[in-house]
PASEBA-1860 file (N, C-alpha, C; in nm, 3 decimals):
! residues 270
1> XXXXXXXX> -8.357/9.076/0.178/-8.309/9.212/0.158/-8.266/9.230/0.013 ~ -8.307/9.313/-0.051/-8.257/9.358/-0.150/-8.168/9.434/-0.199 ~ -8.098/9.398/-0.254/-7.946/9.512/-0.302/-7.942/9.571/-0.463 ~ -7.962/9.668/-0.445/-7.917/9.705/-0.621/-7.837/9.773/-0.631 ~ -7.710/9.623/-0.579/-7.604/9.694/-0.670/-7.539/9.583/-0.775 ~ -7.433/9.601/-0.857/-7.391/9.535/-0.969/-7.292/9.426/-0.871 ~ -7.295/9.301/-0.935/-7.231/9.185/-0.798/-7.101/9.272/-0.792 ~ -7.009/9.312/-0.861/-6.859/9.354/-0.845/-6.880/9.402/-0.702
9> XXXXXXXX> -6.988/9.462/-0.668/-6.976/9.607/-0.567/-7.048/9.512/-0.406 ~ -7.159/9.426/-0.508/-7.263/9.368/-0.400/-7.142/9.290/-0.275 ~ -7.075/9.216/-0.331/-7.042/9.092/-0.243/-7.001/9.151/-0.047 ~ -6.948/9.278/-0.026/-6.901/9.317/0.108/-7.043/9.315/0.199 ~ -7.126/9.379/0.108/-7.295/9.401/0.185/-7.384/9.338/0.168 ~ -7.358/9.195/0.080/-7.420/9.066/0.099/-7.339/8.995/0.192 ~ -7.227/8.989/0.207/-7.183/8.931/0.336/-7.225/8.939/0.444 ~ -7.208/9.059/0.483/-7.248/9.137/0.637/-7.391/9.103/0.644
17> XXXXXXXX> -7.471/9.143/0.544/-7.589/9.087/0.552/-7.651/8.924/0.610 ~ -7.597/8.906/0.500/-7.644/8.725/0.559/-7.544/8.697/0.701 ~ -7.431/8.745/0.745/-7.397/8.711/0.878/-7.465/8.781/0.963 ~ -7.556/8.881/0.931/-7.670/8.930/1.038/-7.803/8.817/1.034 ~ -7.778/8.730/0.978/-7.922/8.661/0.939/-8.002/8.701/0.798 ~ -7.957/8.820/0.710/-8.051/8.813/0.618/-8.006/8.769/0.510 ~ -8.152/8.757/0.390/-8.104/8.633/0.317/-8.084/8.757/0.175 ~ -7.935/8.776/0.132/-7.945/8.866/0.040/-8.004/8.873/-0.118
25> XXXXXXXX> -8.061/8.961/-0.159/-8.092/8.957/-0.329/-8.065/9.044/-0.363 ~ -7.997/8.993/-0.499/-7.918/9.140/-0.553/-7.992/9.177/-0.682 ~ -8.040/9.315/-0.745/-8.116/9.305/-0.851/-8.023/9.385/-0.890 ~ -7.919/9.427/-0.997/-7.844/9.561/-1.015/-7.925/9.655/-1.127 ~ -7.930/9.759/-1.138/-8.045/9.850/-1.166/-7.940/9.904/-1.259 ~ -7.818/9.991/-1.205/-7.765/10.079/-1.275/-7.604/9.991/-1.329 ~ -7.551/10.028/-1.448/-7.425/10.037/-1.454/-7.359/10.130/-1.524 ~ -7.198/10.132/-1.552/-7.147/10.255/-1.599/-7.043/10.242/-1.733
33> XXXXXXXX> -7.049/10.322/-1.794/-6.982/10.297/-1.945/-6.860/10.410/-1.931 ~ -6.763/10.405/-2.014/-6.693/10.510/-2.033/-6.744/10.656/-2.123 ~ -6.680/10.744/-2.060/-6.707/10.860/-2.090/-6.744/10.872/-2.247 ~ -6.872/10.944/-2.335/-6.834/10.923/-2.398/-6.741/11.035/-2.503 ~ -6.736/11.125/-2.417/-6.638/11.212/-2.491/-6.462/11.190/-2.391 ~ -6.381/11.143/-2.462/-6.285/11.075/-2.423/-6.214/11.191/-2.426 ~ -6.204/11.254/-2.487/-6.139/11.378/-2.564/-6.109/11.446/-2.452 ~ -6.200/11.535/-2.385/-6.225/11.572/-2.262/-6.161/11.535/-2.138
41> XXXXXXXX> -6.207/11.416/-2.124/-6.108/11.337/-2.036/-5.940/11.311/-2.028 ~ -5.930/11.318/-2.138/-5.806/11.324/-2.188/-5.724/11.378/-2.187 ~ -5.801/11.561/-2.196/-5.732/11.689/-2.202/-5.707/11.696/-2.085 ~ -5.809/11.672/-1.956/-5.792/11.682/-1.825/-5.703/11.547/-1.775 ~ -5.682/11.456/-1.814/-5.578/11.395/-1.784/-5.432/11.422/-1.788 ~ -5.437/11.486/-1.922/-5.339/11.544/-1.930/-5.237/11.650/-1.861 ~ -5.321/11.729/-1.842/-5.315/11.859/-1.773/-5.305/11.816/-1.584 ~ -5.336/11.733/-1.553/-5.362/11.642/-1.367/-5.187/11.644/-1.398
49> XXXXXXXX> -5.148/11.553/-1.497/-5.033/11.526/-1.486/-4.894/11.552/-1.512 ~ -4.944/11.669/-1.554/-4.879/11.786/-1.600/-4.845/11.914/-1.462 ~ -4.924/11.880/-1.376/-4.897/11.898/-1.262/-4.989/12.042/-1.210 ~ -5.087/12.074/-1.354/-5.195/12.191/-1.359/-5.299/12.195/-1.234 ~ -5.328/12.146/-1.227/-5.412/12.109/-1.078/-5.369/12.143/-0.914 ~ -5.398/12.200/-0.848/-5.386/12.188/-0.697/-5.418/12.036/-0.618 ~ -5.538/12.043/-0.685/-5.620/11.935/-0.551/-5.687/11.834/-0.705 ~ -5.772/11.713/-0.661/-5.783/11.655/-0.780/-5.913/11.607/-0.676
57> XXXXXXXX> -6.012/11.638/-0.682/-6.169/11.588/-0.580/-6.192/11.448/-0.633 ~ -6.227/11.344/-0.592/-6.256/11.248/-0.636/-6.410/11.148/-0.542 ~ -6.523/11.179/-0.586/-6.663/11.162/-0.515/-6.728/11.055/-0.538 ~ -6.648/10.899/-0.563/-6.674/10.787/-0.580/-6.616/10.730/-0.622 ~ -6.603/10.540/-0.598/-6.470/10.442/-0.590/-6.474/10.451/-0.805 ~ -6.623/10.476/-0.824/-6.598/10.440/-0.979/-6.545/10.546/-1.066 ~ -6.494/10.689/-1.016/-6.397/10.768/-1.065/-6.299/10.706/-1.104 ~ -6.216/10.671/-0.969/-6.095/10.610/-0.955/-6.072/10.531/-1.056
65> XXXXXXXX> -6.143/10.412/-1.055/-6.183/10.299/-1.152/-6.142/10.336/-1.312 ~ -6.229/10.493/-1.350/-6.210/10.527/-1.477/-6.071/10.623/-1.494 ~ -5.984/10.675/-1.369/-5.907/10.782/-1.399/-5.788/10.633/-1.424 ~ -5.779/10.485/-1.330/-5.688/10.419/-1.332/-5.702/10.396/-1.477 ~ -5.829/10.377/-1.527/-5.807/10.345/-1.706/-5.756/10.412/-1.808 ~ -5.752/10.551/-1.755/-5.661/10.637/-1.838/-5.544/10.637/-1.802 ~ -5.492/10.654/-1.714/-5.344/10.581/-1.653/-5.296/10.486/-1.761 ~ -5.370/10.369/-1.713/-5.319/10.263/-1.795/-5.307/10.282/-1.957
73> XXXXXXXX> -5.356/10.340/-1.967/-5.374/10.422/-2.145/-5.247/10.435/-2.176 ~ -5.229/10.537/-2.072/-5.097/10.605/-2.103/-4.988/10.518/-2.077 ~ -4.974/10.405/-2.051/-4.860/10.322/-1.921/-4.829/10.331/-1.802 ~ -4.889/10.389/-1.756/-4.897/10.448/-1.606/-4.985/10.362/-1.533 ~ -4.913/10.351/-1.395/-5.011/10.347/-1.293/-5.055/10.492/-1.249 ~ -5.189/10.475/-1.184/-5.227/10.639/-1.158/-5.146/10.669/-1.027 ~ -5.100/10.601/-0.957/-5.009/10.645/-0.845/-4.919/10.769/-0.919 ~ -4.885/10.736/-1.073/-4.758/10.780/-1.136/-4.819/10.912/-1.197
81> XXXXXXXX> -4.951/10.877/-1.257/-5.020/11.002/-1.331/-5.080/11.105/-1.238 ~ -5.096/11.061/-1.095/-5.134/11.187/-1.050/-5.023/11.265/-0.952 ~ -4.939/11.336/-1.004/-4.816/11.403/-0.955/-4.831/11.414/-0.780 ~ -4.717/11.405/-0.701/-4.712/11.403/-0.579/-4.704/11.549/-0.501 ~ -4.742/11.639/-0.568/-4.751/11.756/-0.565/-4.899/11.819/-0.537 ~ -4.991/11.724/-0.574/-5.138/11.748/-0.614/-5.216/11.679/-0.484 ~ -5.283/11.737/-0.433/-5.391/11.693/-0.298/-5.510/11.648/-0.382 ~ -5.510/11.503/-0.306/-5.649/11.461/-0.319/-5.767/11.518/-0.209
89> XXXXXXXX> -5.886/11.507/-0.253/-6.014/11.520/-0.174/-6.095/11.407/-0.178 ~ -6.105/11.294/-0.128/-6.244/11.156/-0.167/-6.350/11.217/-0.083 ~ -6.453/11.140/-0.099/-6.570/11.132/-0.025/-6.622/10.989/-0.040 ~ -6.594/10.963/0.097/-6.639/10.819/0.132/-6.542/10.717/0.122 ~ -6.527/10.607/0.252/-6.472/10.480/0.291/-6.407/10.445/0.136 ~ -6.556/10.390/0.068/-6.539/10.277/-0.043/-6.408/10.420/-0.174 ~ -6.440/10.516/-0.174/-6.350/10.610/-0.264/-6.213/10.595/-0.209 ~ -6.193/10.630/-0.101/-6.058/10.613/0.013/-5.986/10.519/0.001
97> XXXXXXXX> -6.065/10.393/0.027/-5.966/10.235/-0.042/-5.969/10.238/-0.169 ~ -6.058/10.239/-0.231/-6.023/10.258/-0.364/-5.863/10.321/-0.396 ~ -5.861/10.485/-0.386/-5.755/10.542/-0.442/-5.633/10.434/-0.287 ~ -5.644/10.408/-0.243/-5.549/10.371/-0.162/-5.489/10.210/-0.217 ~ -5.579/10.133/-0.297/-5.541/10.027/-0.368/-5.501/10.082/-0.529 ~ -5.471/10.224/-0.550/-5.380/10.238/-0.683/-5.291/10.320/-0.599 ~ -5.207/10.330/-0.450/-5.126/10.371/-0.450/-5.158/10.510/-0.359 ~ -5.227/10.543/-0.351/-5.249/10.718/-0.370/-5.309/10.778/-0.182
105> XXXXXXXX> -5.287/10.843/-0.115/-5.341/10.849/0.021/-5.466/11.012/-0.029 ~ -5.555/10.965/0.055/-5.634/11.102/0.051/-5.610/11.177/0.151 ~ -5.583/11.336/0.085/-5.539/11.423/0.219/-5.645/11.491/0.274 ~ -5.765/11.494/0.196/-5.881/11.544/0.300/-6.030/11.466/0.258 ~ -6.100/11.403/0.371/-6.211/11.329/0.367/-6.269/11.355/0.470 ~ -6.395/11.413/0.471/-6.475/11.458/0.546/-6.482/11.369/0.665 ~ -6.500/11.426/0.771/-6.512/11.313/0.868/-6.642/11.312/0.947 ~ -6.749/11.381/0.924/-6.878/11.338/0.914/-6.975/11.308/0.828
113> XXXXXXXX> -7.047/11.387/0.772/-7.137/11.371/0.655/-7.022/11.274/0.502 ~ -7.054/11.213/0.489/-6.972/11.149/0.357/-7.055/11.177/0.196 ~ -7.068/11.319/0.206/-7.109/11.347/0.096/-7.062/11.457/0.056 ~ -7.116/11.522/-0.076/-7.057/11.645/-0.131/-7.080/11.757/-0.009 ~ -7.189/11.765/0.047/-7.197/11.890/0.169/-7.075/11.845/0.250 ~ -7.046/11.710/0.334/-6.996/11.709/0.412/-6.835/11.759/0.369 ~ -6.821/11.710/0.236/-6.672/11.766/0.169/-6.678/11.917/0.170 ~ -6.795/12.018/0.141/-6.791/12.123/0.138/-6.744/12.171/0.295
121> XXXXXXXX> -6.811/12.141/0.380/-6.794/12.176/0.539/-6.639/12.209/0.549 ~ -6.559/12.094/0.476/-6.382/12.091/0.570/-6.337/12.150/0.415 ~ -6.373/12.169/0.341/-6.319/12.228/0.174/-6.212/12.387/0.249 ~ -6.099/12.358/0.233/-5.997/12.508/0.252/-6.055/12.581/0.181 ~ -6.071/12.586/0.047/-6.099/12.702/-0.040/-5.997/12.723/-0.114 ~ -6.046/12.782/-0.243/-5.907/12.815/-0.320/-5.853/12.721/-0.422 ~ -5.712/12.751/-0.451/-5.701/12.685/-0.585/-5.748/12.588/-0.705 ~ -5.628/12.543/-0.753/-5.739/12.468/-0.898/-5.780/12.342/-0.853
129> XXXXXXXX> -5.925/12.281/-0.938/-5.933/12.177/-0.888/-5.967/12.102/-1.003 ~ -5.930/11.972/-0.993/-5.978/11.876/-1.132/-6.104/11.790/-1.036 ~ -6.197/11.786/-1.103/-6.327/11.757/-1.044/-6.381/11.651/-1.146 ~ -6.323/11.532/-1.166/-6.405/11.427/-1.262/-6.536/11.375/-1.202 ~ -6.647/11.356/-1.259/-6.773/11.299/-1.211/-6.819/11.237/-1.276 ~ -6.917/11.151/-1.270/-7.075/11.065/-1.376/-7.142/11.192/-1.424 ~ -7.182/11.161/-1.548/-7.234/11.246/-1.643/-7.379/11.274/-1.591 ~ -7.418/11.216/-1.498/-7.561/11.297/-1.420/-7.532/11.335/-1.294
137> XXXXXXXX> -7.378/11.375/-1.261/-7.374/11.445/-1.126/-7.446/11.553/-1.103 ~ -7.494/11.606/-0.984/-7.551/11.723/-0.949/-7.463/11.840/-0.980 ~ -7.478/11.931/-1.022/-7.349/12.066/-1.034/-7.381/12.082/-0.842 ~ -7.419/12.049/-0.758/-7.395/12.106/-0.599/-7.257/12.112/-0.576 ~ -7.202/12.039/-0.616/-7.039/12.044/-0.555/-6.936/12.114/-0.605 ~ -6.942/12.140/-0.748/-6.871/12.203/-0.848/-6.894/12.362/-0.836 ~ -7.038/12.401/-0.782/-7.081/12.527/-0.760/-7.040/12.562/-0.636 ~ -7.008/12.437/-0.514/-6.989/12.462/-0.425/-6.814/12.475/-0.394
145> XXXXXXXX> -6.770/12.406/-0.452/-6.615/12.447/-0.472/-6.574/12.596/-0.497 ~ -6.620/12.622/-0.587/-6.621/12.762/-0.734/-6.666/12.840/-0.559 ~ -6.794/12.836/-0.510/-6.838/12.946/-0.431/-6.688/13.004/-0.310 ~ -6.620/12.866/-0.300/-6.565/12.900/-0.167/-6.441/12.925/-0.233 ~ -6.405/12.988/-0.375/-6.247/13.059/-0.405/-6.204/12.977/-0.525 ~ -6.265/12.818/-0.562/-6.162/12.739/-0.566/-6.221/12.742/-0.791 ~ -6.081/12.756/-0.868/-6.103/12.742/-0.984/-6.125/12.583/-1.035 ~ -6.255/12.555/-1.087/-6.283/12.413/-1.107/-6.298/12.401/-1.229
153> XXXXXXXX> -6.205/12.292/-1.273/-6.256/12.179/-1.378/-6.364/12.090/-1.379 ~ -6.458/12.090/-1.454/-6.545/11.955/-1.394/-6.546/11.854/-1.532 ~ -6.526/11.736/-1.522/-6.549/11.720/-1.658/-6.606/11.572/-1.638 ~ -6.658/11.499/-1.730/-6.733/11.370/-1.731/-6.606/11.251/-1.716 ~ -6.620/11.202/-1.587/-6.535/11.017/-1.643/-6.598/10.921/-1.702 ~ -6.747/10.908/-1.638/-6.799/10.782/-1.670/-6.938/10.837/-1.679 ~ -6.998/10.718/-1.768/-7.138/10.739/-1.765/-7.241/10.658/-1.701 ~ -7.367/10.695/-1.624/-7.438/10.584/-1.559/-7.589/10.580/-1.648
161> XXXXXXXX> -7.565/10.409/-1.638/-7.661/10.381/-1.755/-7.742/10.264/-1.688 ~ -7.833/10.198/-1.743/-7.931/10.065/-1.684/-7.872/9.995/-1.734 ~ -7.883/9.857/-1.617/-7.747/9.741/-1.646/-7.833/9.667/-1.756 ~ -7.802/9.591/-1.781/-7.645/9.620/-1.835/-7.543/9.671/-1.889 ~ -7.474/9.767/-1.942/-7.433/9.837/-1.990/-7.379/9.749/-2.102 ~ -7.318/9.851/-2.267/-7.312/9.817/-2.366/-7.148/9.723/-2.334 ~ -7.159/9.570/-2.379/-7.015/9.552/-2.334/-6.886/9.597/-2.407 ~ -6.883/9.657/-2.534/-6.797/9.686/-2.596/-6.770/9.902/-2.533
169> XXXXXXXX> -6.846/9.931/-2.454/-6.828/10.049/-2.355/-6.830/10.006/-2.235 ~ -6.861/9.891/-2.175/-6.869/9.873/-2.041/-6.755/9.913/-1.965 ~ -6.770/9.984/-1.841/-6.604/9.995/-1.747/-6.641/9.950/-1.680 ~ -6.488/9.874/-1.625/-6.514/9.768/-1.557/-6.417/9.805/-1.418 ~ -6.511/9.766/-1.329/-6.488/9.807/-1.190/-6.417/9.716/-1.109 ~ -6.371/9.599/-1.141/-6.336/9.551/-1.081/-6.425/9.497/-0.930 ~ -6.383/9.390/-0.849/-6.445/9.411/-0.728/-6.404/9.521/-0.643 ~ -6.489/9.574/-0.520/-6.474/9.687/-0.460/-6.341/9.633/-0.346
177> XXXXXXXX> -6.273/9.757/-0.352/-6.095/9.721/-0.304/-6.144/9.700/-0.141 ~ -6.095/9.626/-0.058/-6.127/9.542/0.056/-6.231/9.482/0.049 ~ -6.324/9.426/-0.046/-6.401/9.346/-0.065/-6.384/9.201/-0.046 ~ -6.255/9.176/-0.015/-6.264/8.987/-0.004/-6.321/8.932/-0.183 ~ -6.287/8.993/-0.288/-6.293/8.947/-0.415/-6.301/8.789/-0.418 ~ -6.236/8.710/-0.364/-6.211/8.563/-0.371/-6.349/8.468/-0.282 ~ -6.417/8.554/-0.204/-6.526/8.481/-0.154/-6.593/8.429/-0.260 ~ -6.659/8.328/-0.242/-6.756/8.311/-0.354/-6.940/8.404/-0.296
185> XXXXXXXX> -6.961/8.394/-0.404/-7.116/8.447/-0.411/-7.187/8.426/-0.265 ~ -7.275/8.524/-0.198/-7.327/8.518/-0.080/-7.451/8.577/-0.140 ~ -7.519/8.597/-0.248/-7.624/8.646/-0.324/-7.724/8.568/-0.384 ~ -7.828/8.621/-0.424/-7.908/8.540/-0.469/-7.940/8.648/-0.613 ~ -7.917/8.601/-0.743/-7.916/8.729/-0.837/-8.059/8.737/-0.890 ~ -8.111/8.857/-0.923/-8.299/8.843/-1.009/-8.294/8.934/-1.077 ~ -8.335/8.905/-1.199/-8.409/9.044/-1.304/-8.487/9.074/-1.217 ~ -8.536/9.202/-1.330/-8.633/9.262/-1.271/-8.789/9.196/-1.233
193> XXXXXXXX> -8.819/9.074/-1.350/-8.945/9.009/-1.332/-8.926/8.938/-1.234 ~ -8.823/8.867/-1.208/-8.811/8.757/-1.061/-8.808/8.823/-0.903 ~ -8.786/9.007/-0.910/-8.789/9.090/-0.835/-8.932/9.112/-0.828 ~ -9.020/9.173/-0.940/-9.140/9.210/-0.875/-9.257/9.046/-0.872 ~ -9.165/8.953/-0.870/-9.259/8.839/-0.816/-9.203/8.849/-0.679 ~ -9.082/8.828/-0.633/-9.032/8.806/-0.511/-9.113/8.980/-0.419 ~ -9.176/9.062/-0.482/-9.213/9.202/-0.392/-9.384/9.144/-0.397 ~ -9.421/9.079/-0.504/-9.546/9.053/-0.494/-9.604/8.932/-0.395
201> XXXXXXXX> -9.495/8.838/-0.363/-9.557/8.741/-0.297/-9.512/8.785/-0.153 ~ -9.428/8.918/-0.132/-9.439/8.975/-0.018/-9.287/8.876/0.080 ~ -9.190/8.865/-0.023/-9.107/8.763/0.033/-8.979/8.832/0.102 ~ -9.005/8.985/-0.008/-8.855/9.115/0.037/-8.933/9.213/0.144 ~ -8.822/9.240/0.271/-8.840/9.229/0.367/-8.837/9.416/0.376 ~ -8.684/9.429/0.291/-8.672/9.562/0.267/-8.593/9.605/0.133 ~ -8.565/9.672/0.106/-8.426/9.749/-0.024/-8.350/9.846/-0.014 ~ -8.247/9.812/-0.082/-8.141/9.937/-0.049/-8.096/9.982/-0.168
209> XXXXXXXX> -8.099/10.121/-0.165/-8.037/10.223/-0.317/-7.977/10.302/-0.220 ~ -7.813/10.311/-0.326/-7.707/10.420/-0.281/-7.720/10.516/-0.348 ~ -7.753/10.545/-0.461/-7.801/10.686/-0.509/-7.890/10.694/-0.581 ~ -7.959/10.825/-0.627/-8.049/10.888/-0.686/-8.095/10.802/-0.771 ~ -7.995/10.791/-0.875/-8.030/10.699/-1.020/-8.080/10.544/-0.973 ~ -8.040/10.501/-0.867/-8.073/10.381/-0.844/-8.245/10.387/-0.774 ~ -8.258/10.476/-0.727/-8.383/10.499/-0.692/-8.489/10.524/-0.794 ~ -8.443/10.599/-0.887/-8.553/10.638/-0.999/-8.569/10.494/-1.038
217> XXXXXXXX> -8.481/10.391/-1.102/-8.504/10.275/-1.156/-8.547/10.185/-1.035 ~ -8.551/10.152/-0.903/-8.651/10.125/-0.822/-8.766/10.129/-0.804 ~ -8.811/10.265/-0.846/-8.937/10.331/-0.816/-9.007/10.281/-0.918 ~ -8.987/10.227/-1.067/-9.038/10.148/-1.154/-9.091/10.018/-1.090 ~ -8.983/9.960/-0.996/-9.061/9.803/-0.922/-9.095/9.817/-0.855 ~ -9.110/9.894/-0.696/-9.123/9.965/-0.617/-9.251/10.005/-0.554 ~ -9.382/9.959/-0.578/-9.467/10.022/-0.531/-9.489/10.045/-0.383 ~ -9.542/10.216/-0.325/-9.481/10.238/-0.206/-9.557/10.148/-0.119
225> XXXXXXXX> -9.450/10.079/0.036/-9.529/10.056/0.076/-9.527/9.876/0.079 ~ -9.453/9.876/-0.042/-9.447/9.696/-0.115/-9.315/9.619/0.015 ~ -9.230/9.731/0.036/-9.166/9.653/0.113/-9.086/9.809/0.201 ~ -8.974/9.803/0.263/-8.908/9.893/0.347/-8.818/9.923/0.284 ~ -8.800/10.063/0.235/-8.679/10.157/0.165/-8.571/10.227/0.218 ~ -8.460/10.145/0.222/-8.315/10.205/0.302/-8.244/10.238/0.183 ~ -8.204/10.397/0.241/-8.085/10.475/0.127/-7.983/10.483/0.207 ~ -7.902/10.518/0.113/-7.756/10.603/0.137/-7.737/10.728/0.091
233> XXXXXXXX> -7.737/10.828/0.210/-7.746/10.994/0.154/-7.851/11.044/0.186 ~ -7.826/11.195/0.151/-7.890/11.283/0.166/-8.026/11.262/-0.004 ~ -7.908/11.328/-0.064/-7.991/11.319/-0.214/-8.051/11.181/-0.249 ~ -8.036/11.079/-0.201/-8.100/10.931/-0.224/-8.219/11.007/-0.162 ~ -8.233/10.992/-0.077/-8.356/11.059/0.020/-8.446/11.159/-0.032 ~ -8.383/11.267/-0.101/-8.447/11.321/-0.149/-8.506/11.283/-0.258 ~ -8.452/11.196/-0.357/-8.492/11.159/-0.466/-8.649/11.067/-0.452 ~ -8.600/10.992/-0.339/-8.687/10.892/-0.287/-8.851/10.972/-0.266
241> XXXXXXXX> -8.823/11.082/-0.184/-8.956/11.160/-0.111/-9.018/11.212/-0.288 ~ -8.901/11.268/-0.359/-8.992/11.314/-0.457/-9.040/11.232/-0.542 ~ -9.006/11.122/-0.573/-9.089/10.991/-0.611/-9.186/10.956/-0.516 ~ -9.205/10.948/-0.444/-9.364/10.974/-0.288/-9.315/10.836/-0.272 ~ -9.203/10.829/-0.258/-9.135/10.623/-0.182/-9.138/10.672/-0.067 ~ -9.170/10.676/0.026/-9.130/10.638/0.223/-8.984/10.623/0.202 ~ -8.925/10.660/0.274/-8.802/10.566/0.354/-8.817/10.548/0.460 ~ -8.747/10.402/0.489/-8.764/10.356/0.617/-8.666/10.394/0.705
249> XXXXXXXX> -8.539/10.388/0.621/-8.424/10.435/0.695/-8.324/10.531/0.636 ~ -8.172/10.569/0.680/-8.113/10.651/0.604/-7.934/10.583/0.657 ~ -7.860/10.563/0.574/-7.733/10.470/0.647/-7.677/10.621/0.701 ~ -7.600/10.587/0.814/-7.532/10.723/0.890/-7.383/10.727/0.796 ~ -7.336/10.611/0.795/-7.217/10.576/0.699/-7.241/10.468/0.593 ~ -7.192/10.492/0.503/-7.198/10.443/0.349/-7.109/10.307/0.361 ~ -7.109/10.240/0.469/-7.016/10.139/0.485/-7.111/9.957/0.517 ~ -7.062/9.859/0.460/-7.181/9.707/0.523/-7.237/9.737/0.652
257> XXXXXXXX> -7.119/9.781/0.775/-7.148/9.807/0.913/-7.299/9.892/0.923 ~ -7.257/9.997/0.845/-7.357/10.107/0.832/-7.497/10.096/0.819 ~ -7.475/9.973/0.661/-7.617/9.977/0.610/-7.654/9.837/0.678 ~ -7.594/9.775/0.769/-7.716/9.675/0.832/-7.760/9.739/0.969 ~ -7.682/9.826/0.991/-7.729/9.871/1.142/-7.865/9.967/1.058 ~ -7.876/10.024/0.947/-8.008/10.158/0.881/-8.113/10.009/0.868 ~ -8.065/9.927/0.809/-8.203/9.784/0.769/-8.260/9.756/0.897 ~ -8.166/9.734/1.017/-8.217/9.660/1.133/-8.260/9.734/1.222
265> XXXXXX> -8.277/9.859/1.160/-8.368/9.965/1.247/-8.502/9.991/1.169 ~ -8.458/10.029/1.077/-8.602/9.998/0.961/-8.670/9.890/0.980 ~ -8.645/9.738/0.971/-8.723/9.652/0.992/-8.797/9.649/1.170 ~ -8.707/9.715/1.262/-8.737/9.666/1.441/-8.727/9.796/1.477 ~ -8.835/9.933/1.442/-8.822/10.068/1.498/-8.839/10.030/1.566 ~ -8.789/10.143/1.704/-8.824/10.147/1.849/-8.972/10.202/1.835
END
């Protein structure tokens, strides 16, 4: 099975994996740098903690990651920088522990779809919102906030780039919060050339991309067809079809549980 994600993130869904029997490989495709207009970030940091904000949306664990680095900038933990006055919004498990390992509880997380639609579905409407994202987010969510009342900030935290990222910009993610950090390695790591030998001798069984960007840089090794394509999401999916990749499967939840039950249906359809 193939994973492209960066080891920090891999180790929970190489676990689960190989205790289902499969033998994991991790190729990481994408990684993420800091913003590079800081400035920006800054102003909107400022202003979160200043207590300008209603709600503060937060649509992935590697937000968190970059808002705790401005925290720490300042001397703060972000428990401290984001006023107790201010409602969070996450989307998704891995975002949820995240802000919950700097302190912070989320007061609204979709409880079906774990994506920007599904956040739109339970979204109240209305007031201000600080909306940090990756510098190739979709505007869907930001337009979709704005549609239902709500005044939005959107501004860049981090940037997603092909790994490796520059190390003197690299942000660093730490391992993913309930990850069991202290396990050792359950992976098997490959460039990209040791990947399209391992797709050519027909040895990868299937692959998994959690978003868009990870798919476009797939679709470079990827030929359709070479092996079985499991996403996470809606927009993975889509990205996938408009690259003419098949998917085999689609995870229902963005969680290890999730994505071995989407592989082990992909590999054994009914």
């Amino acid at each position: 099975m193939l994973i492209t994600r960066s080891p920090e993130r891999a180790q929970p869904l190489a676990a689960a994996l190989q205790e289902a029997g499969a033998t994991p490989l991790l190729l990481p495709l994408i990684d993420f740098e800091r913003a590079p207009d800081q400035h920006a970030l800054d102003v909107a940091c400022d202003a979160l903690s200043a207590g300008a904000y209603g709600w503060l949306v937060v649509s992935s664990a590697t937000t968190v990651h970059a808002l705790a680095g401005k925290a720490r900038e300042r001397g703060l933990t972000l428990h401290r920088l984001v006023p107790a006055g201010t409602r969070i919004a996450a989307i998704g498990p891995a975002t949820r522990r995240q802000l919950e390992s700097e302190g912070l509880r989320a007061d609204l997380v979709p409880a079906g779809g774990q994506s920007a639609a599904g956040l739109l579905e339970v979204w109240p409407g209305g007031g201000t919102v600080l909306l940090p994202q990756a510098d190739i987010a979709a505007p869907f969510l930001a337009e979709g906030l704005s549609a239902a009342g709500s005044t939005v900030t959107a501004v860049t935290a981090y940037s997603t780039v092909e790994y490796p990222a520059a190390a003197e910009r690299r942000l660093a993610v730490g391992t993913e919060a309930g990850a069991g950090g202290d396990a050792p390695p359950s992976y098997v790591l490959l460039t990209p050339e040791g990947a399209r030998a391992e797709l050519a001798a027909g040895r990868i069984d299937a692959a998994l991309a959690a978003s868009p960007s990870a798919v476009r840089r797939l679709a470079e090794l990827l030929p359709d067809g070479a092996c079985r394509l499991v996403v996470i999401g809606r927009s993975t999916a889509e990205q996938a079809a408009a690259l003419d990749l098949r998917v085999a499967g689609v995870a229902a939840e963005p969680t290890p549980a999730g994505l071995v039950a989407a592989v082990a249906r992909a590999l054994n359809p009914p």
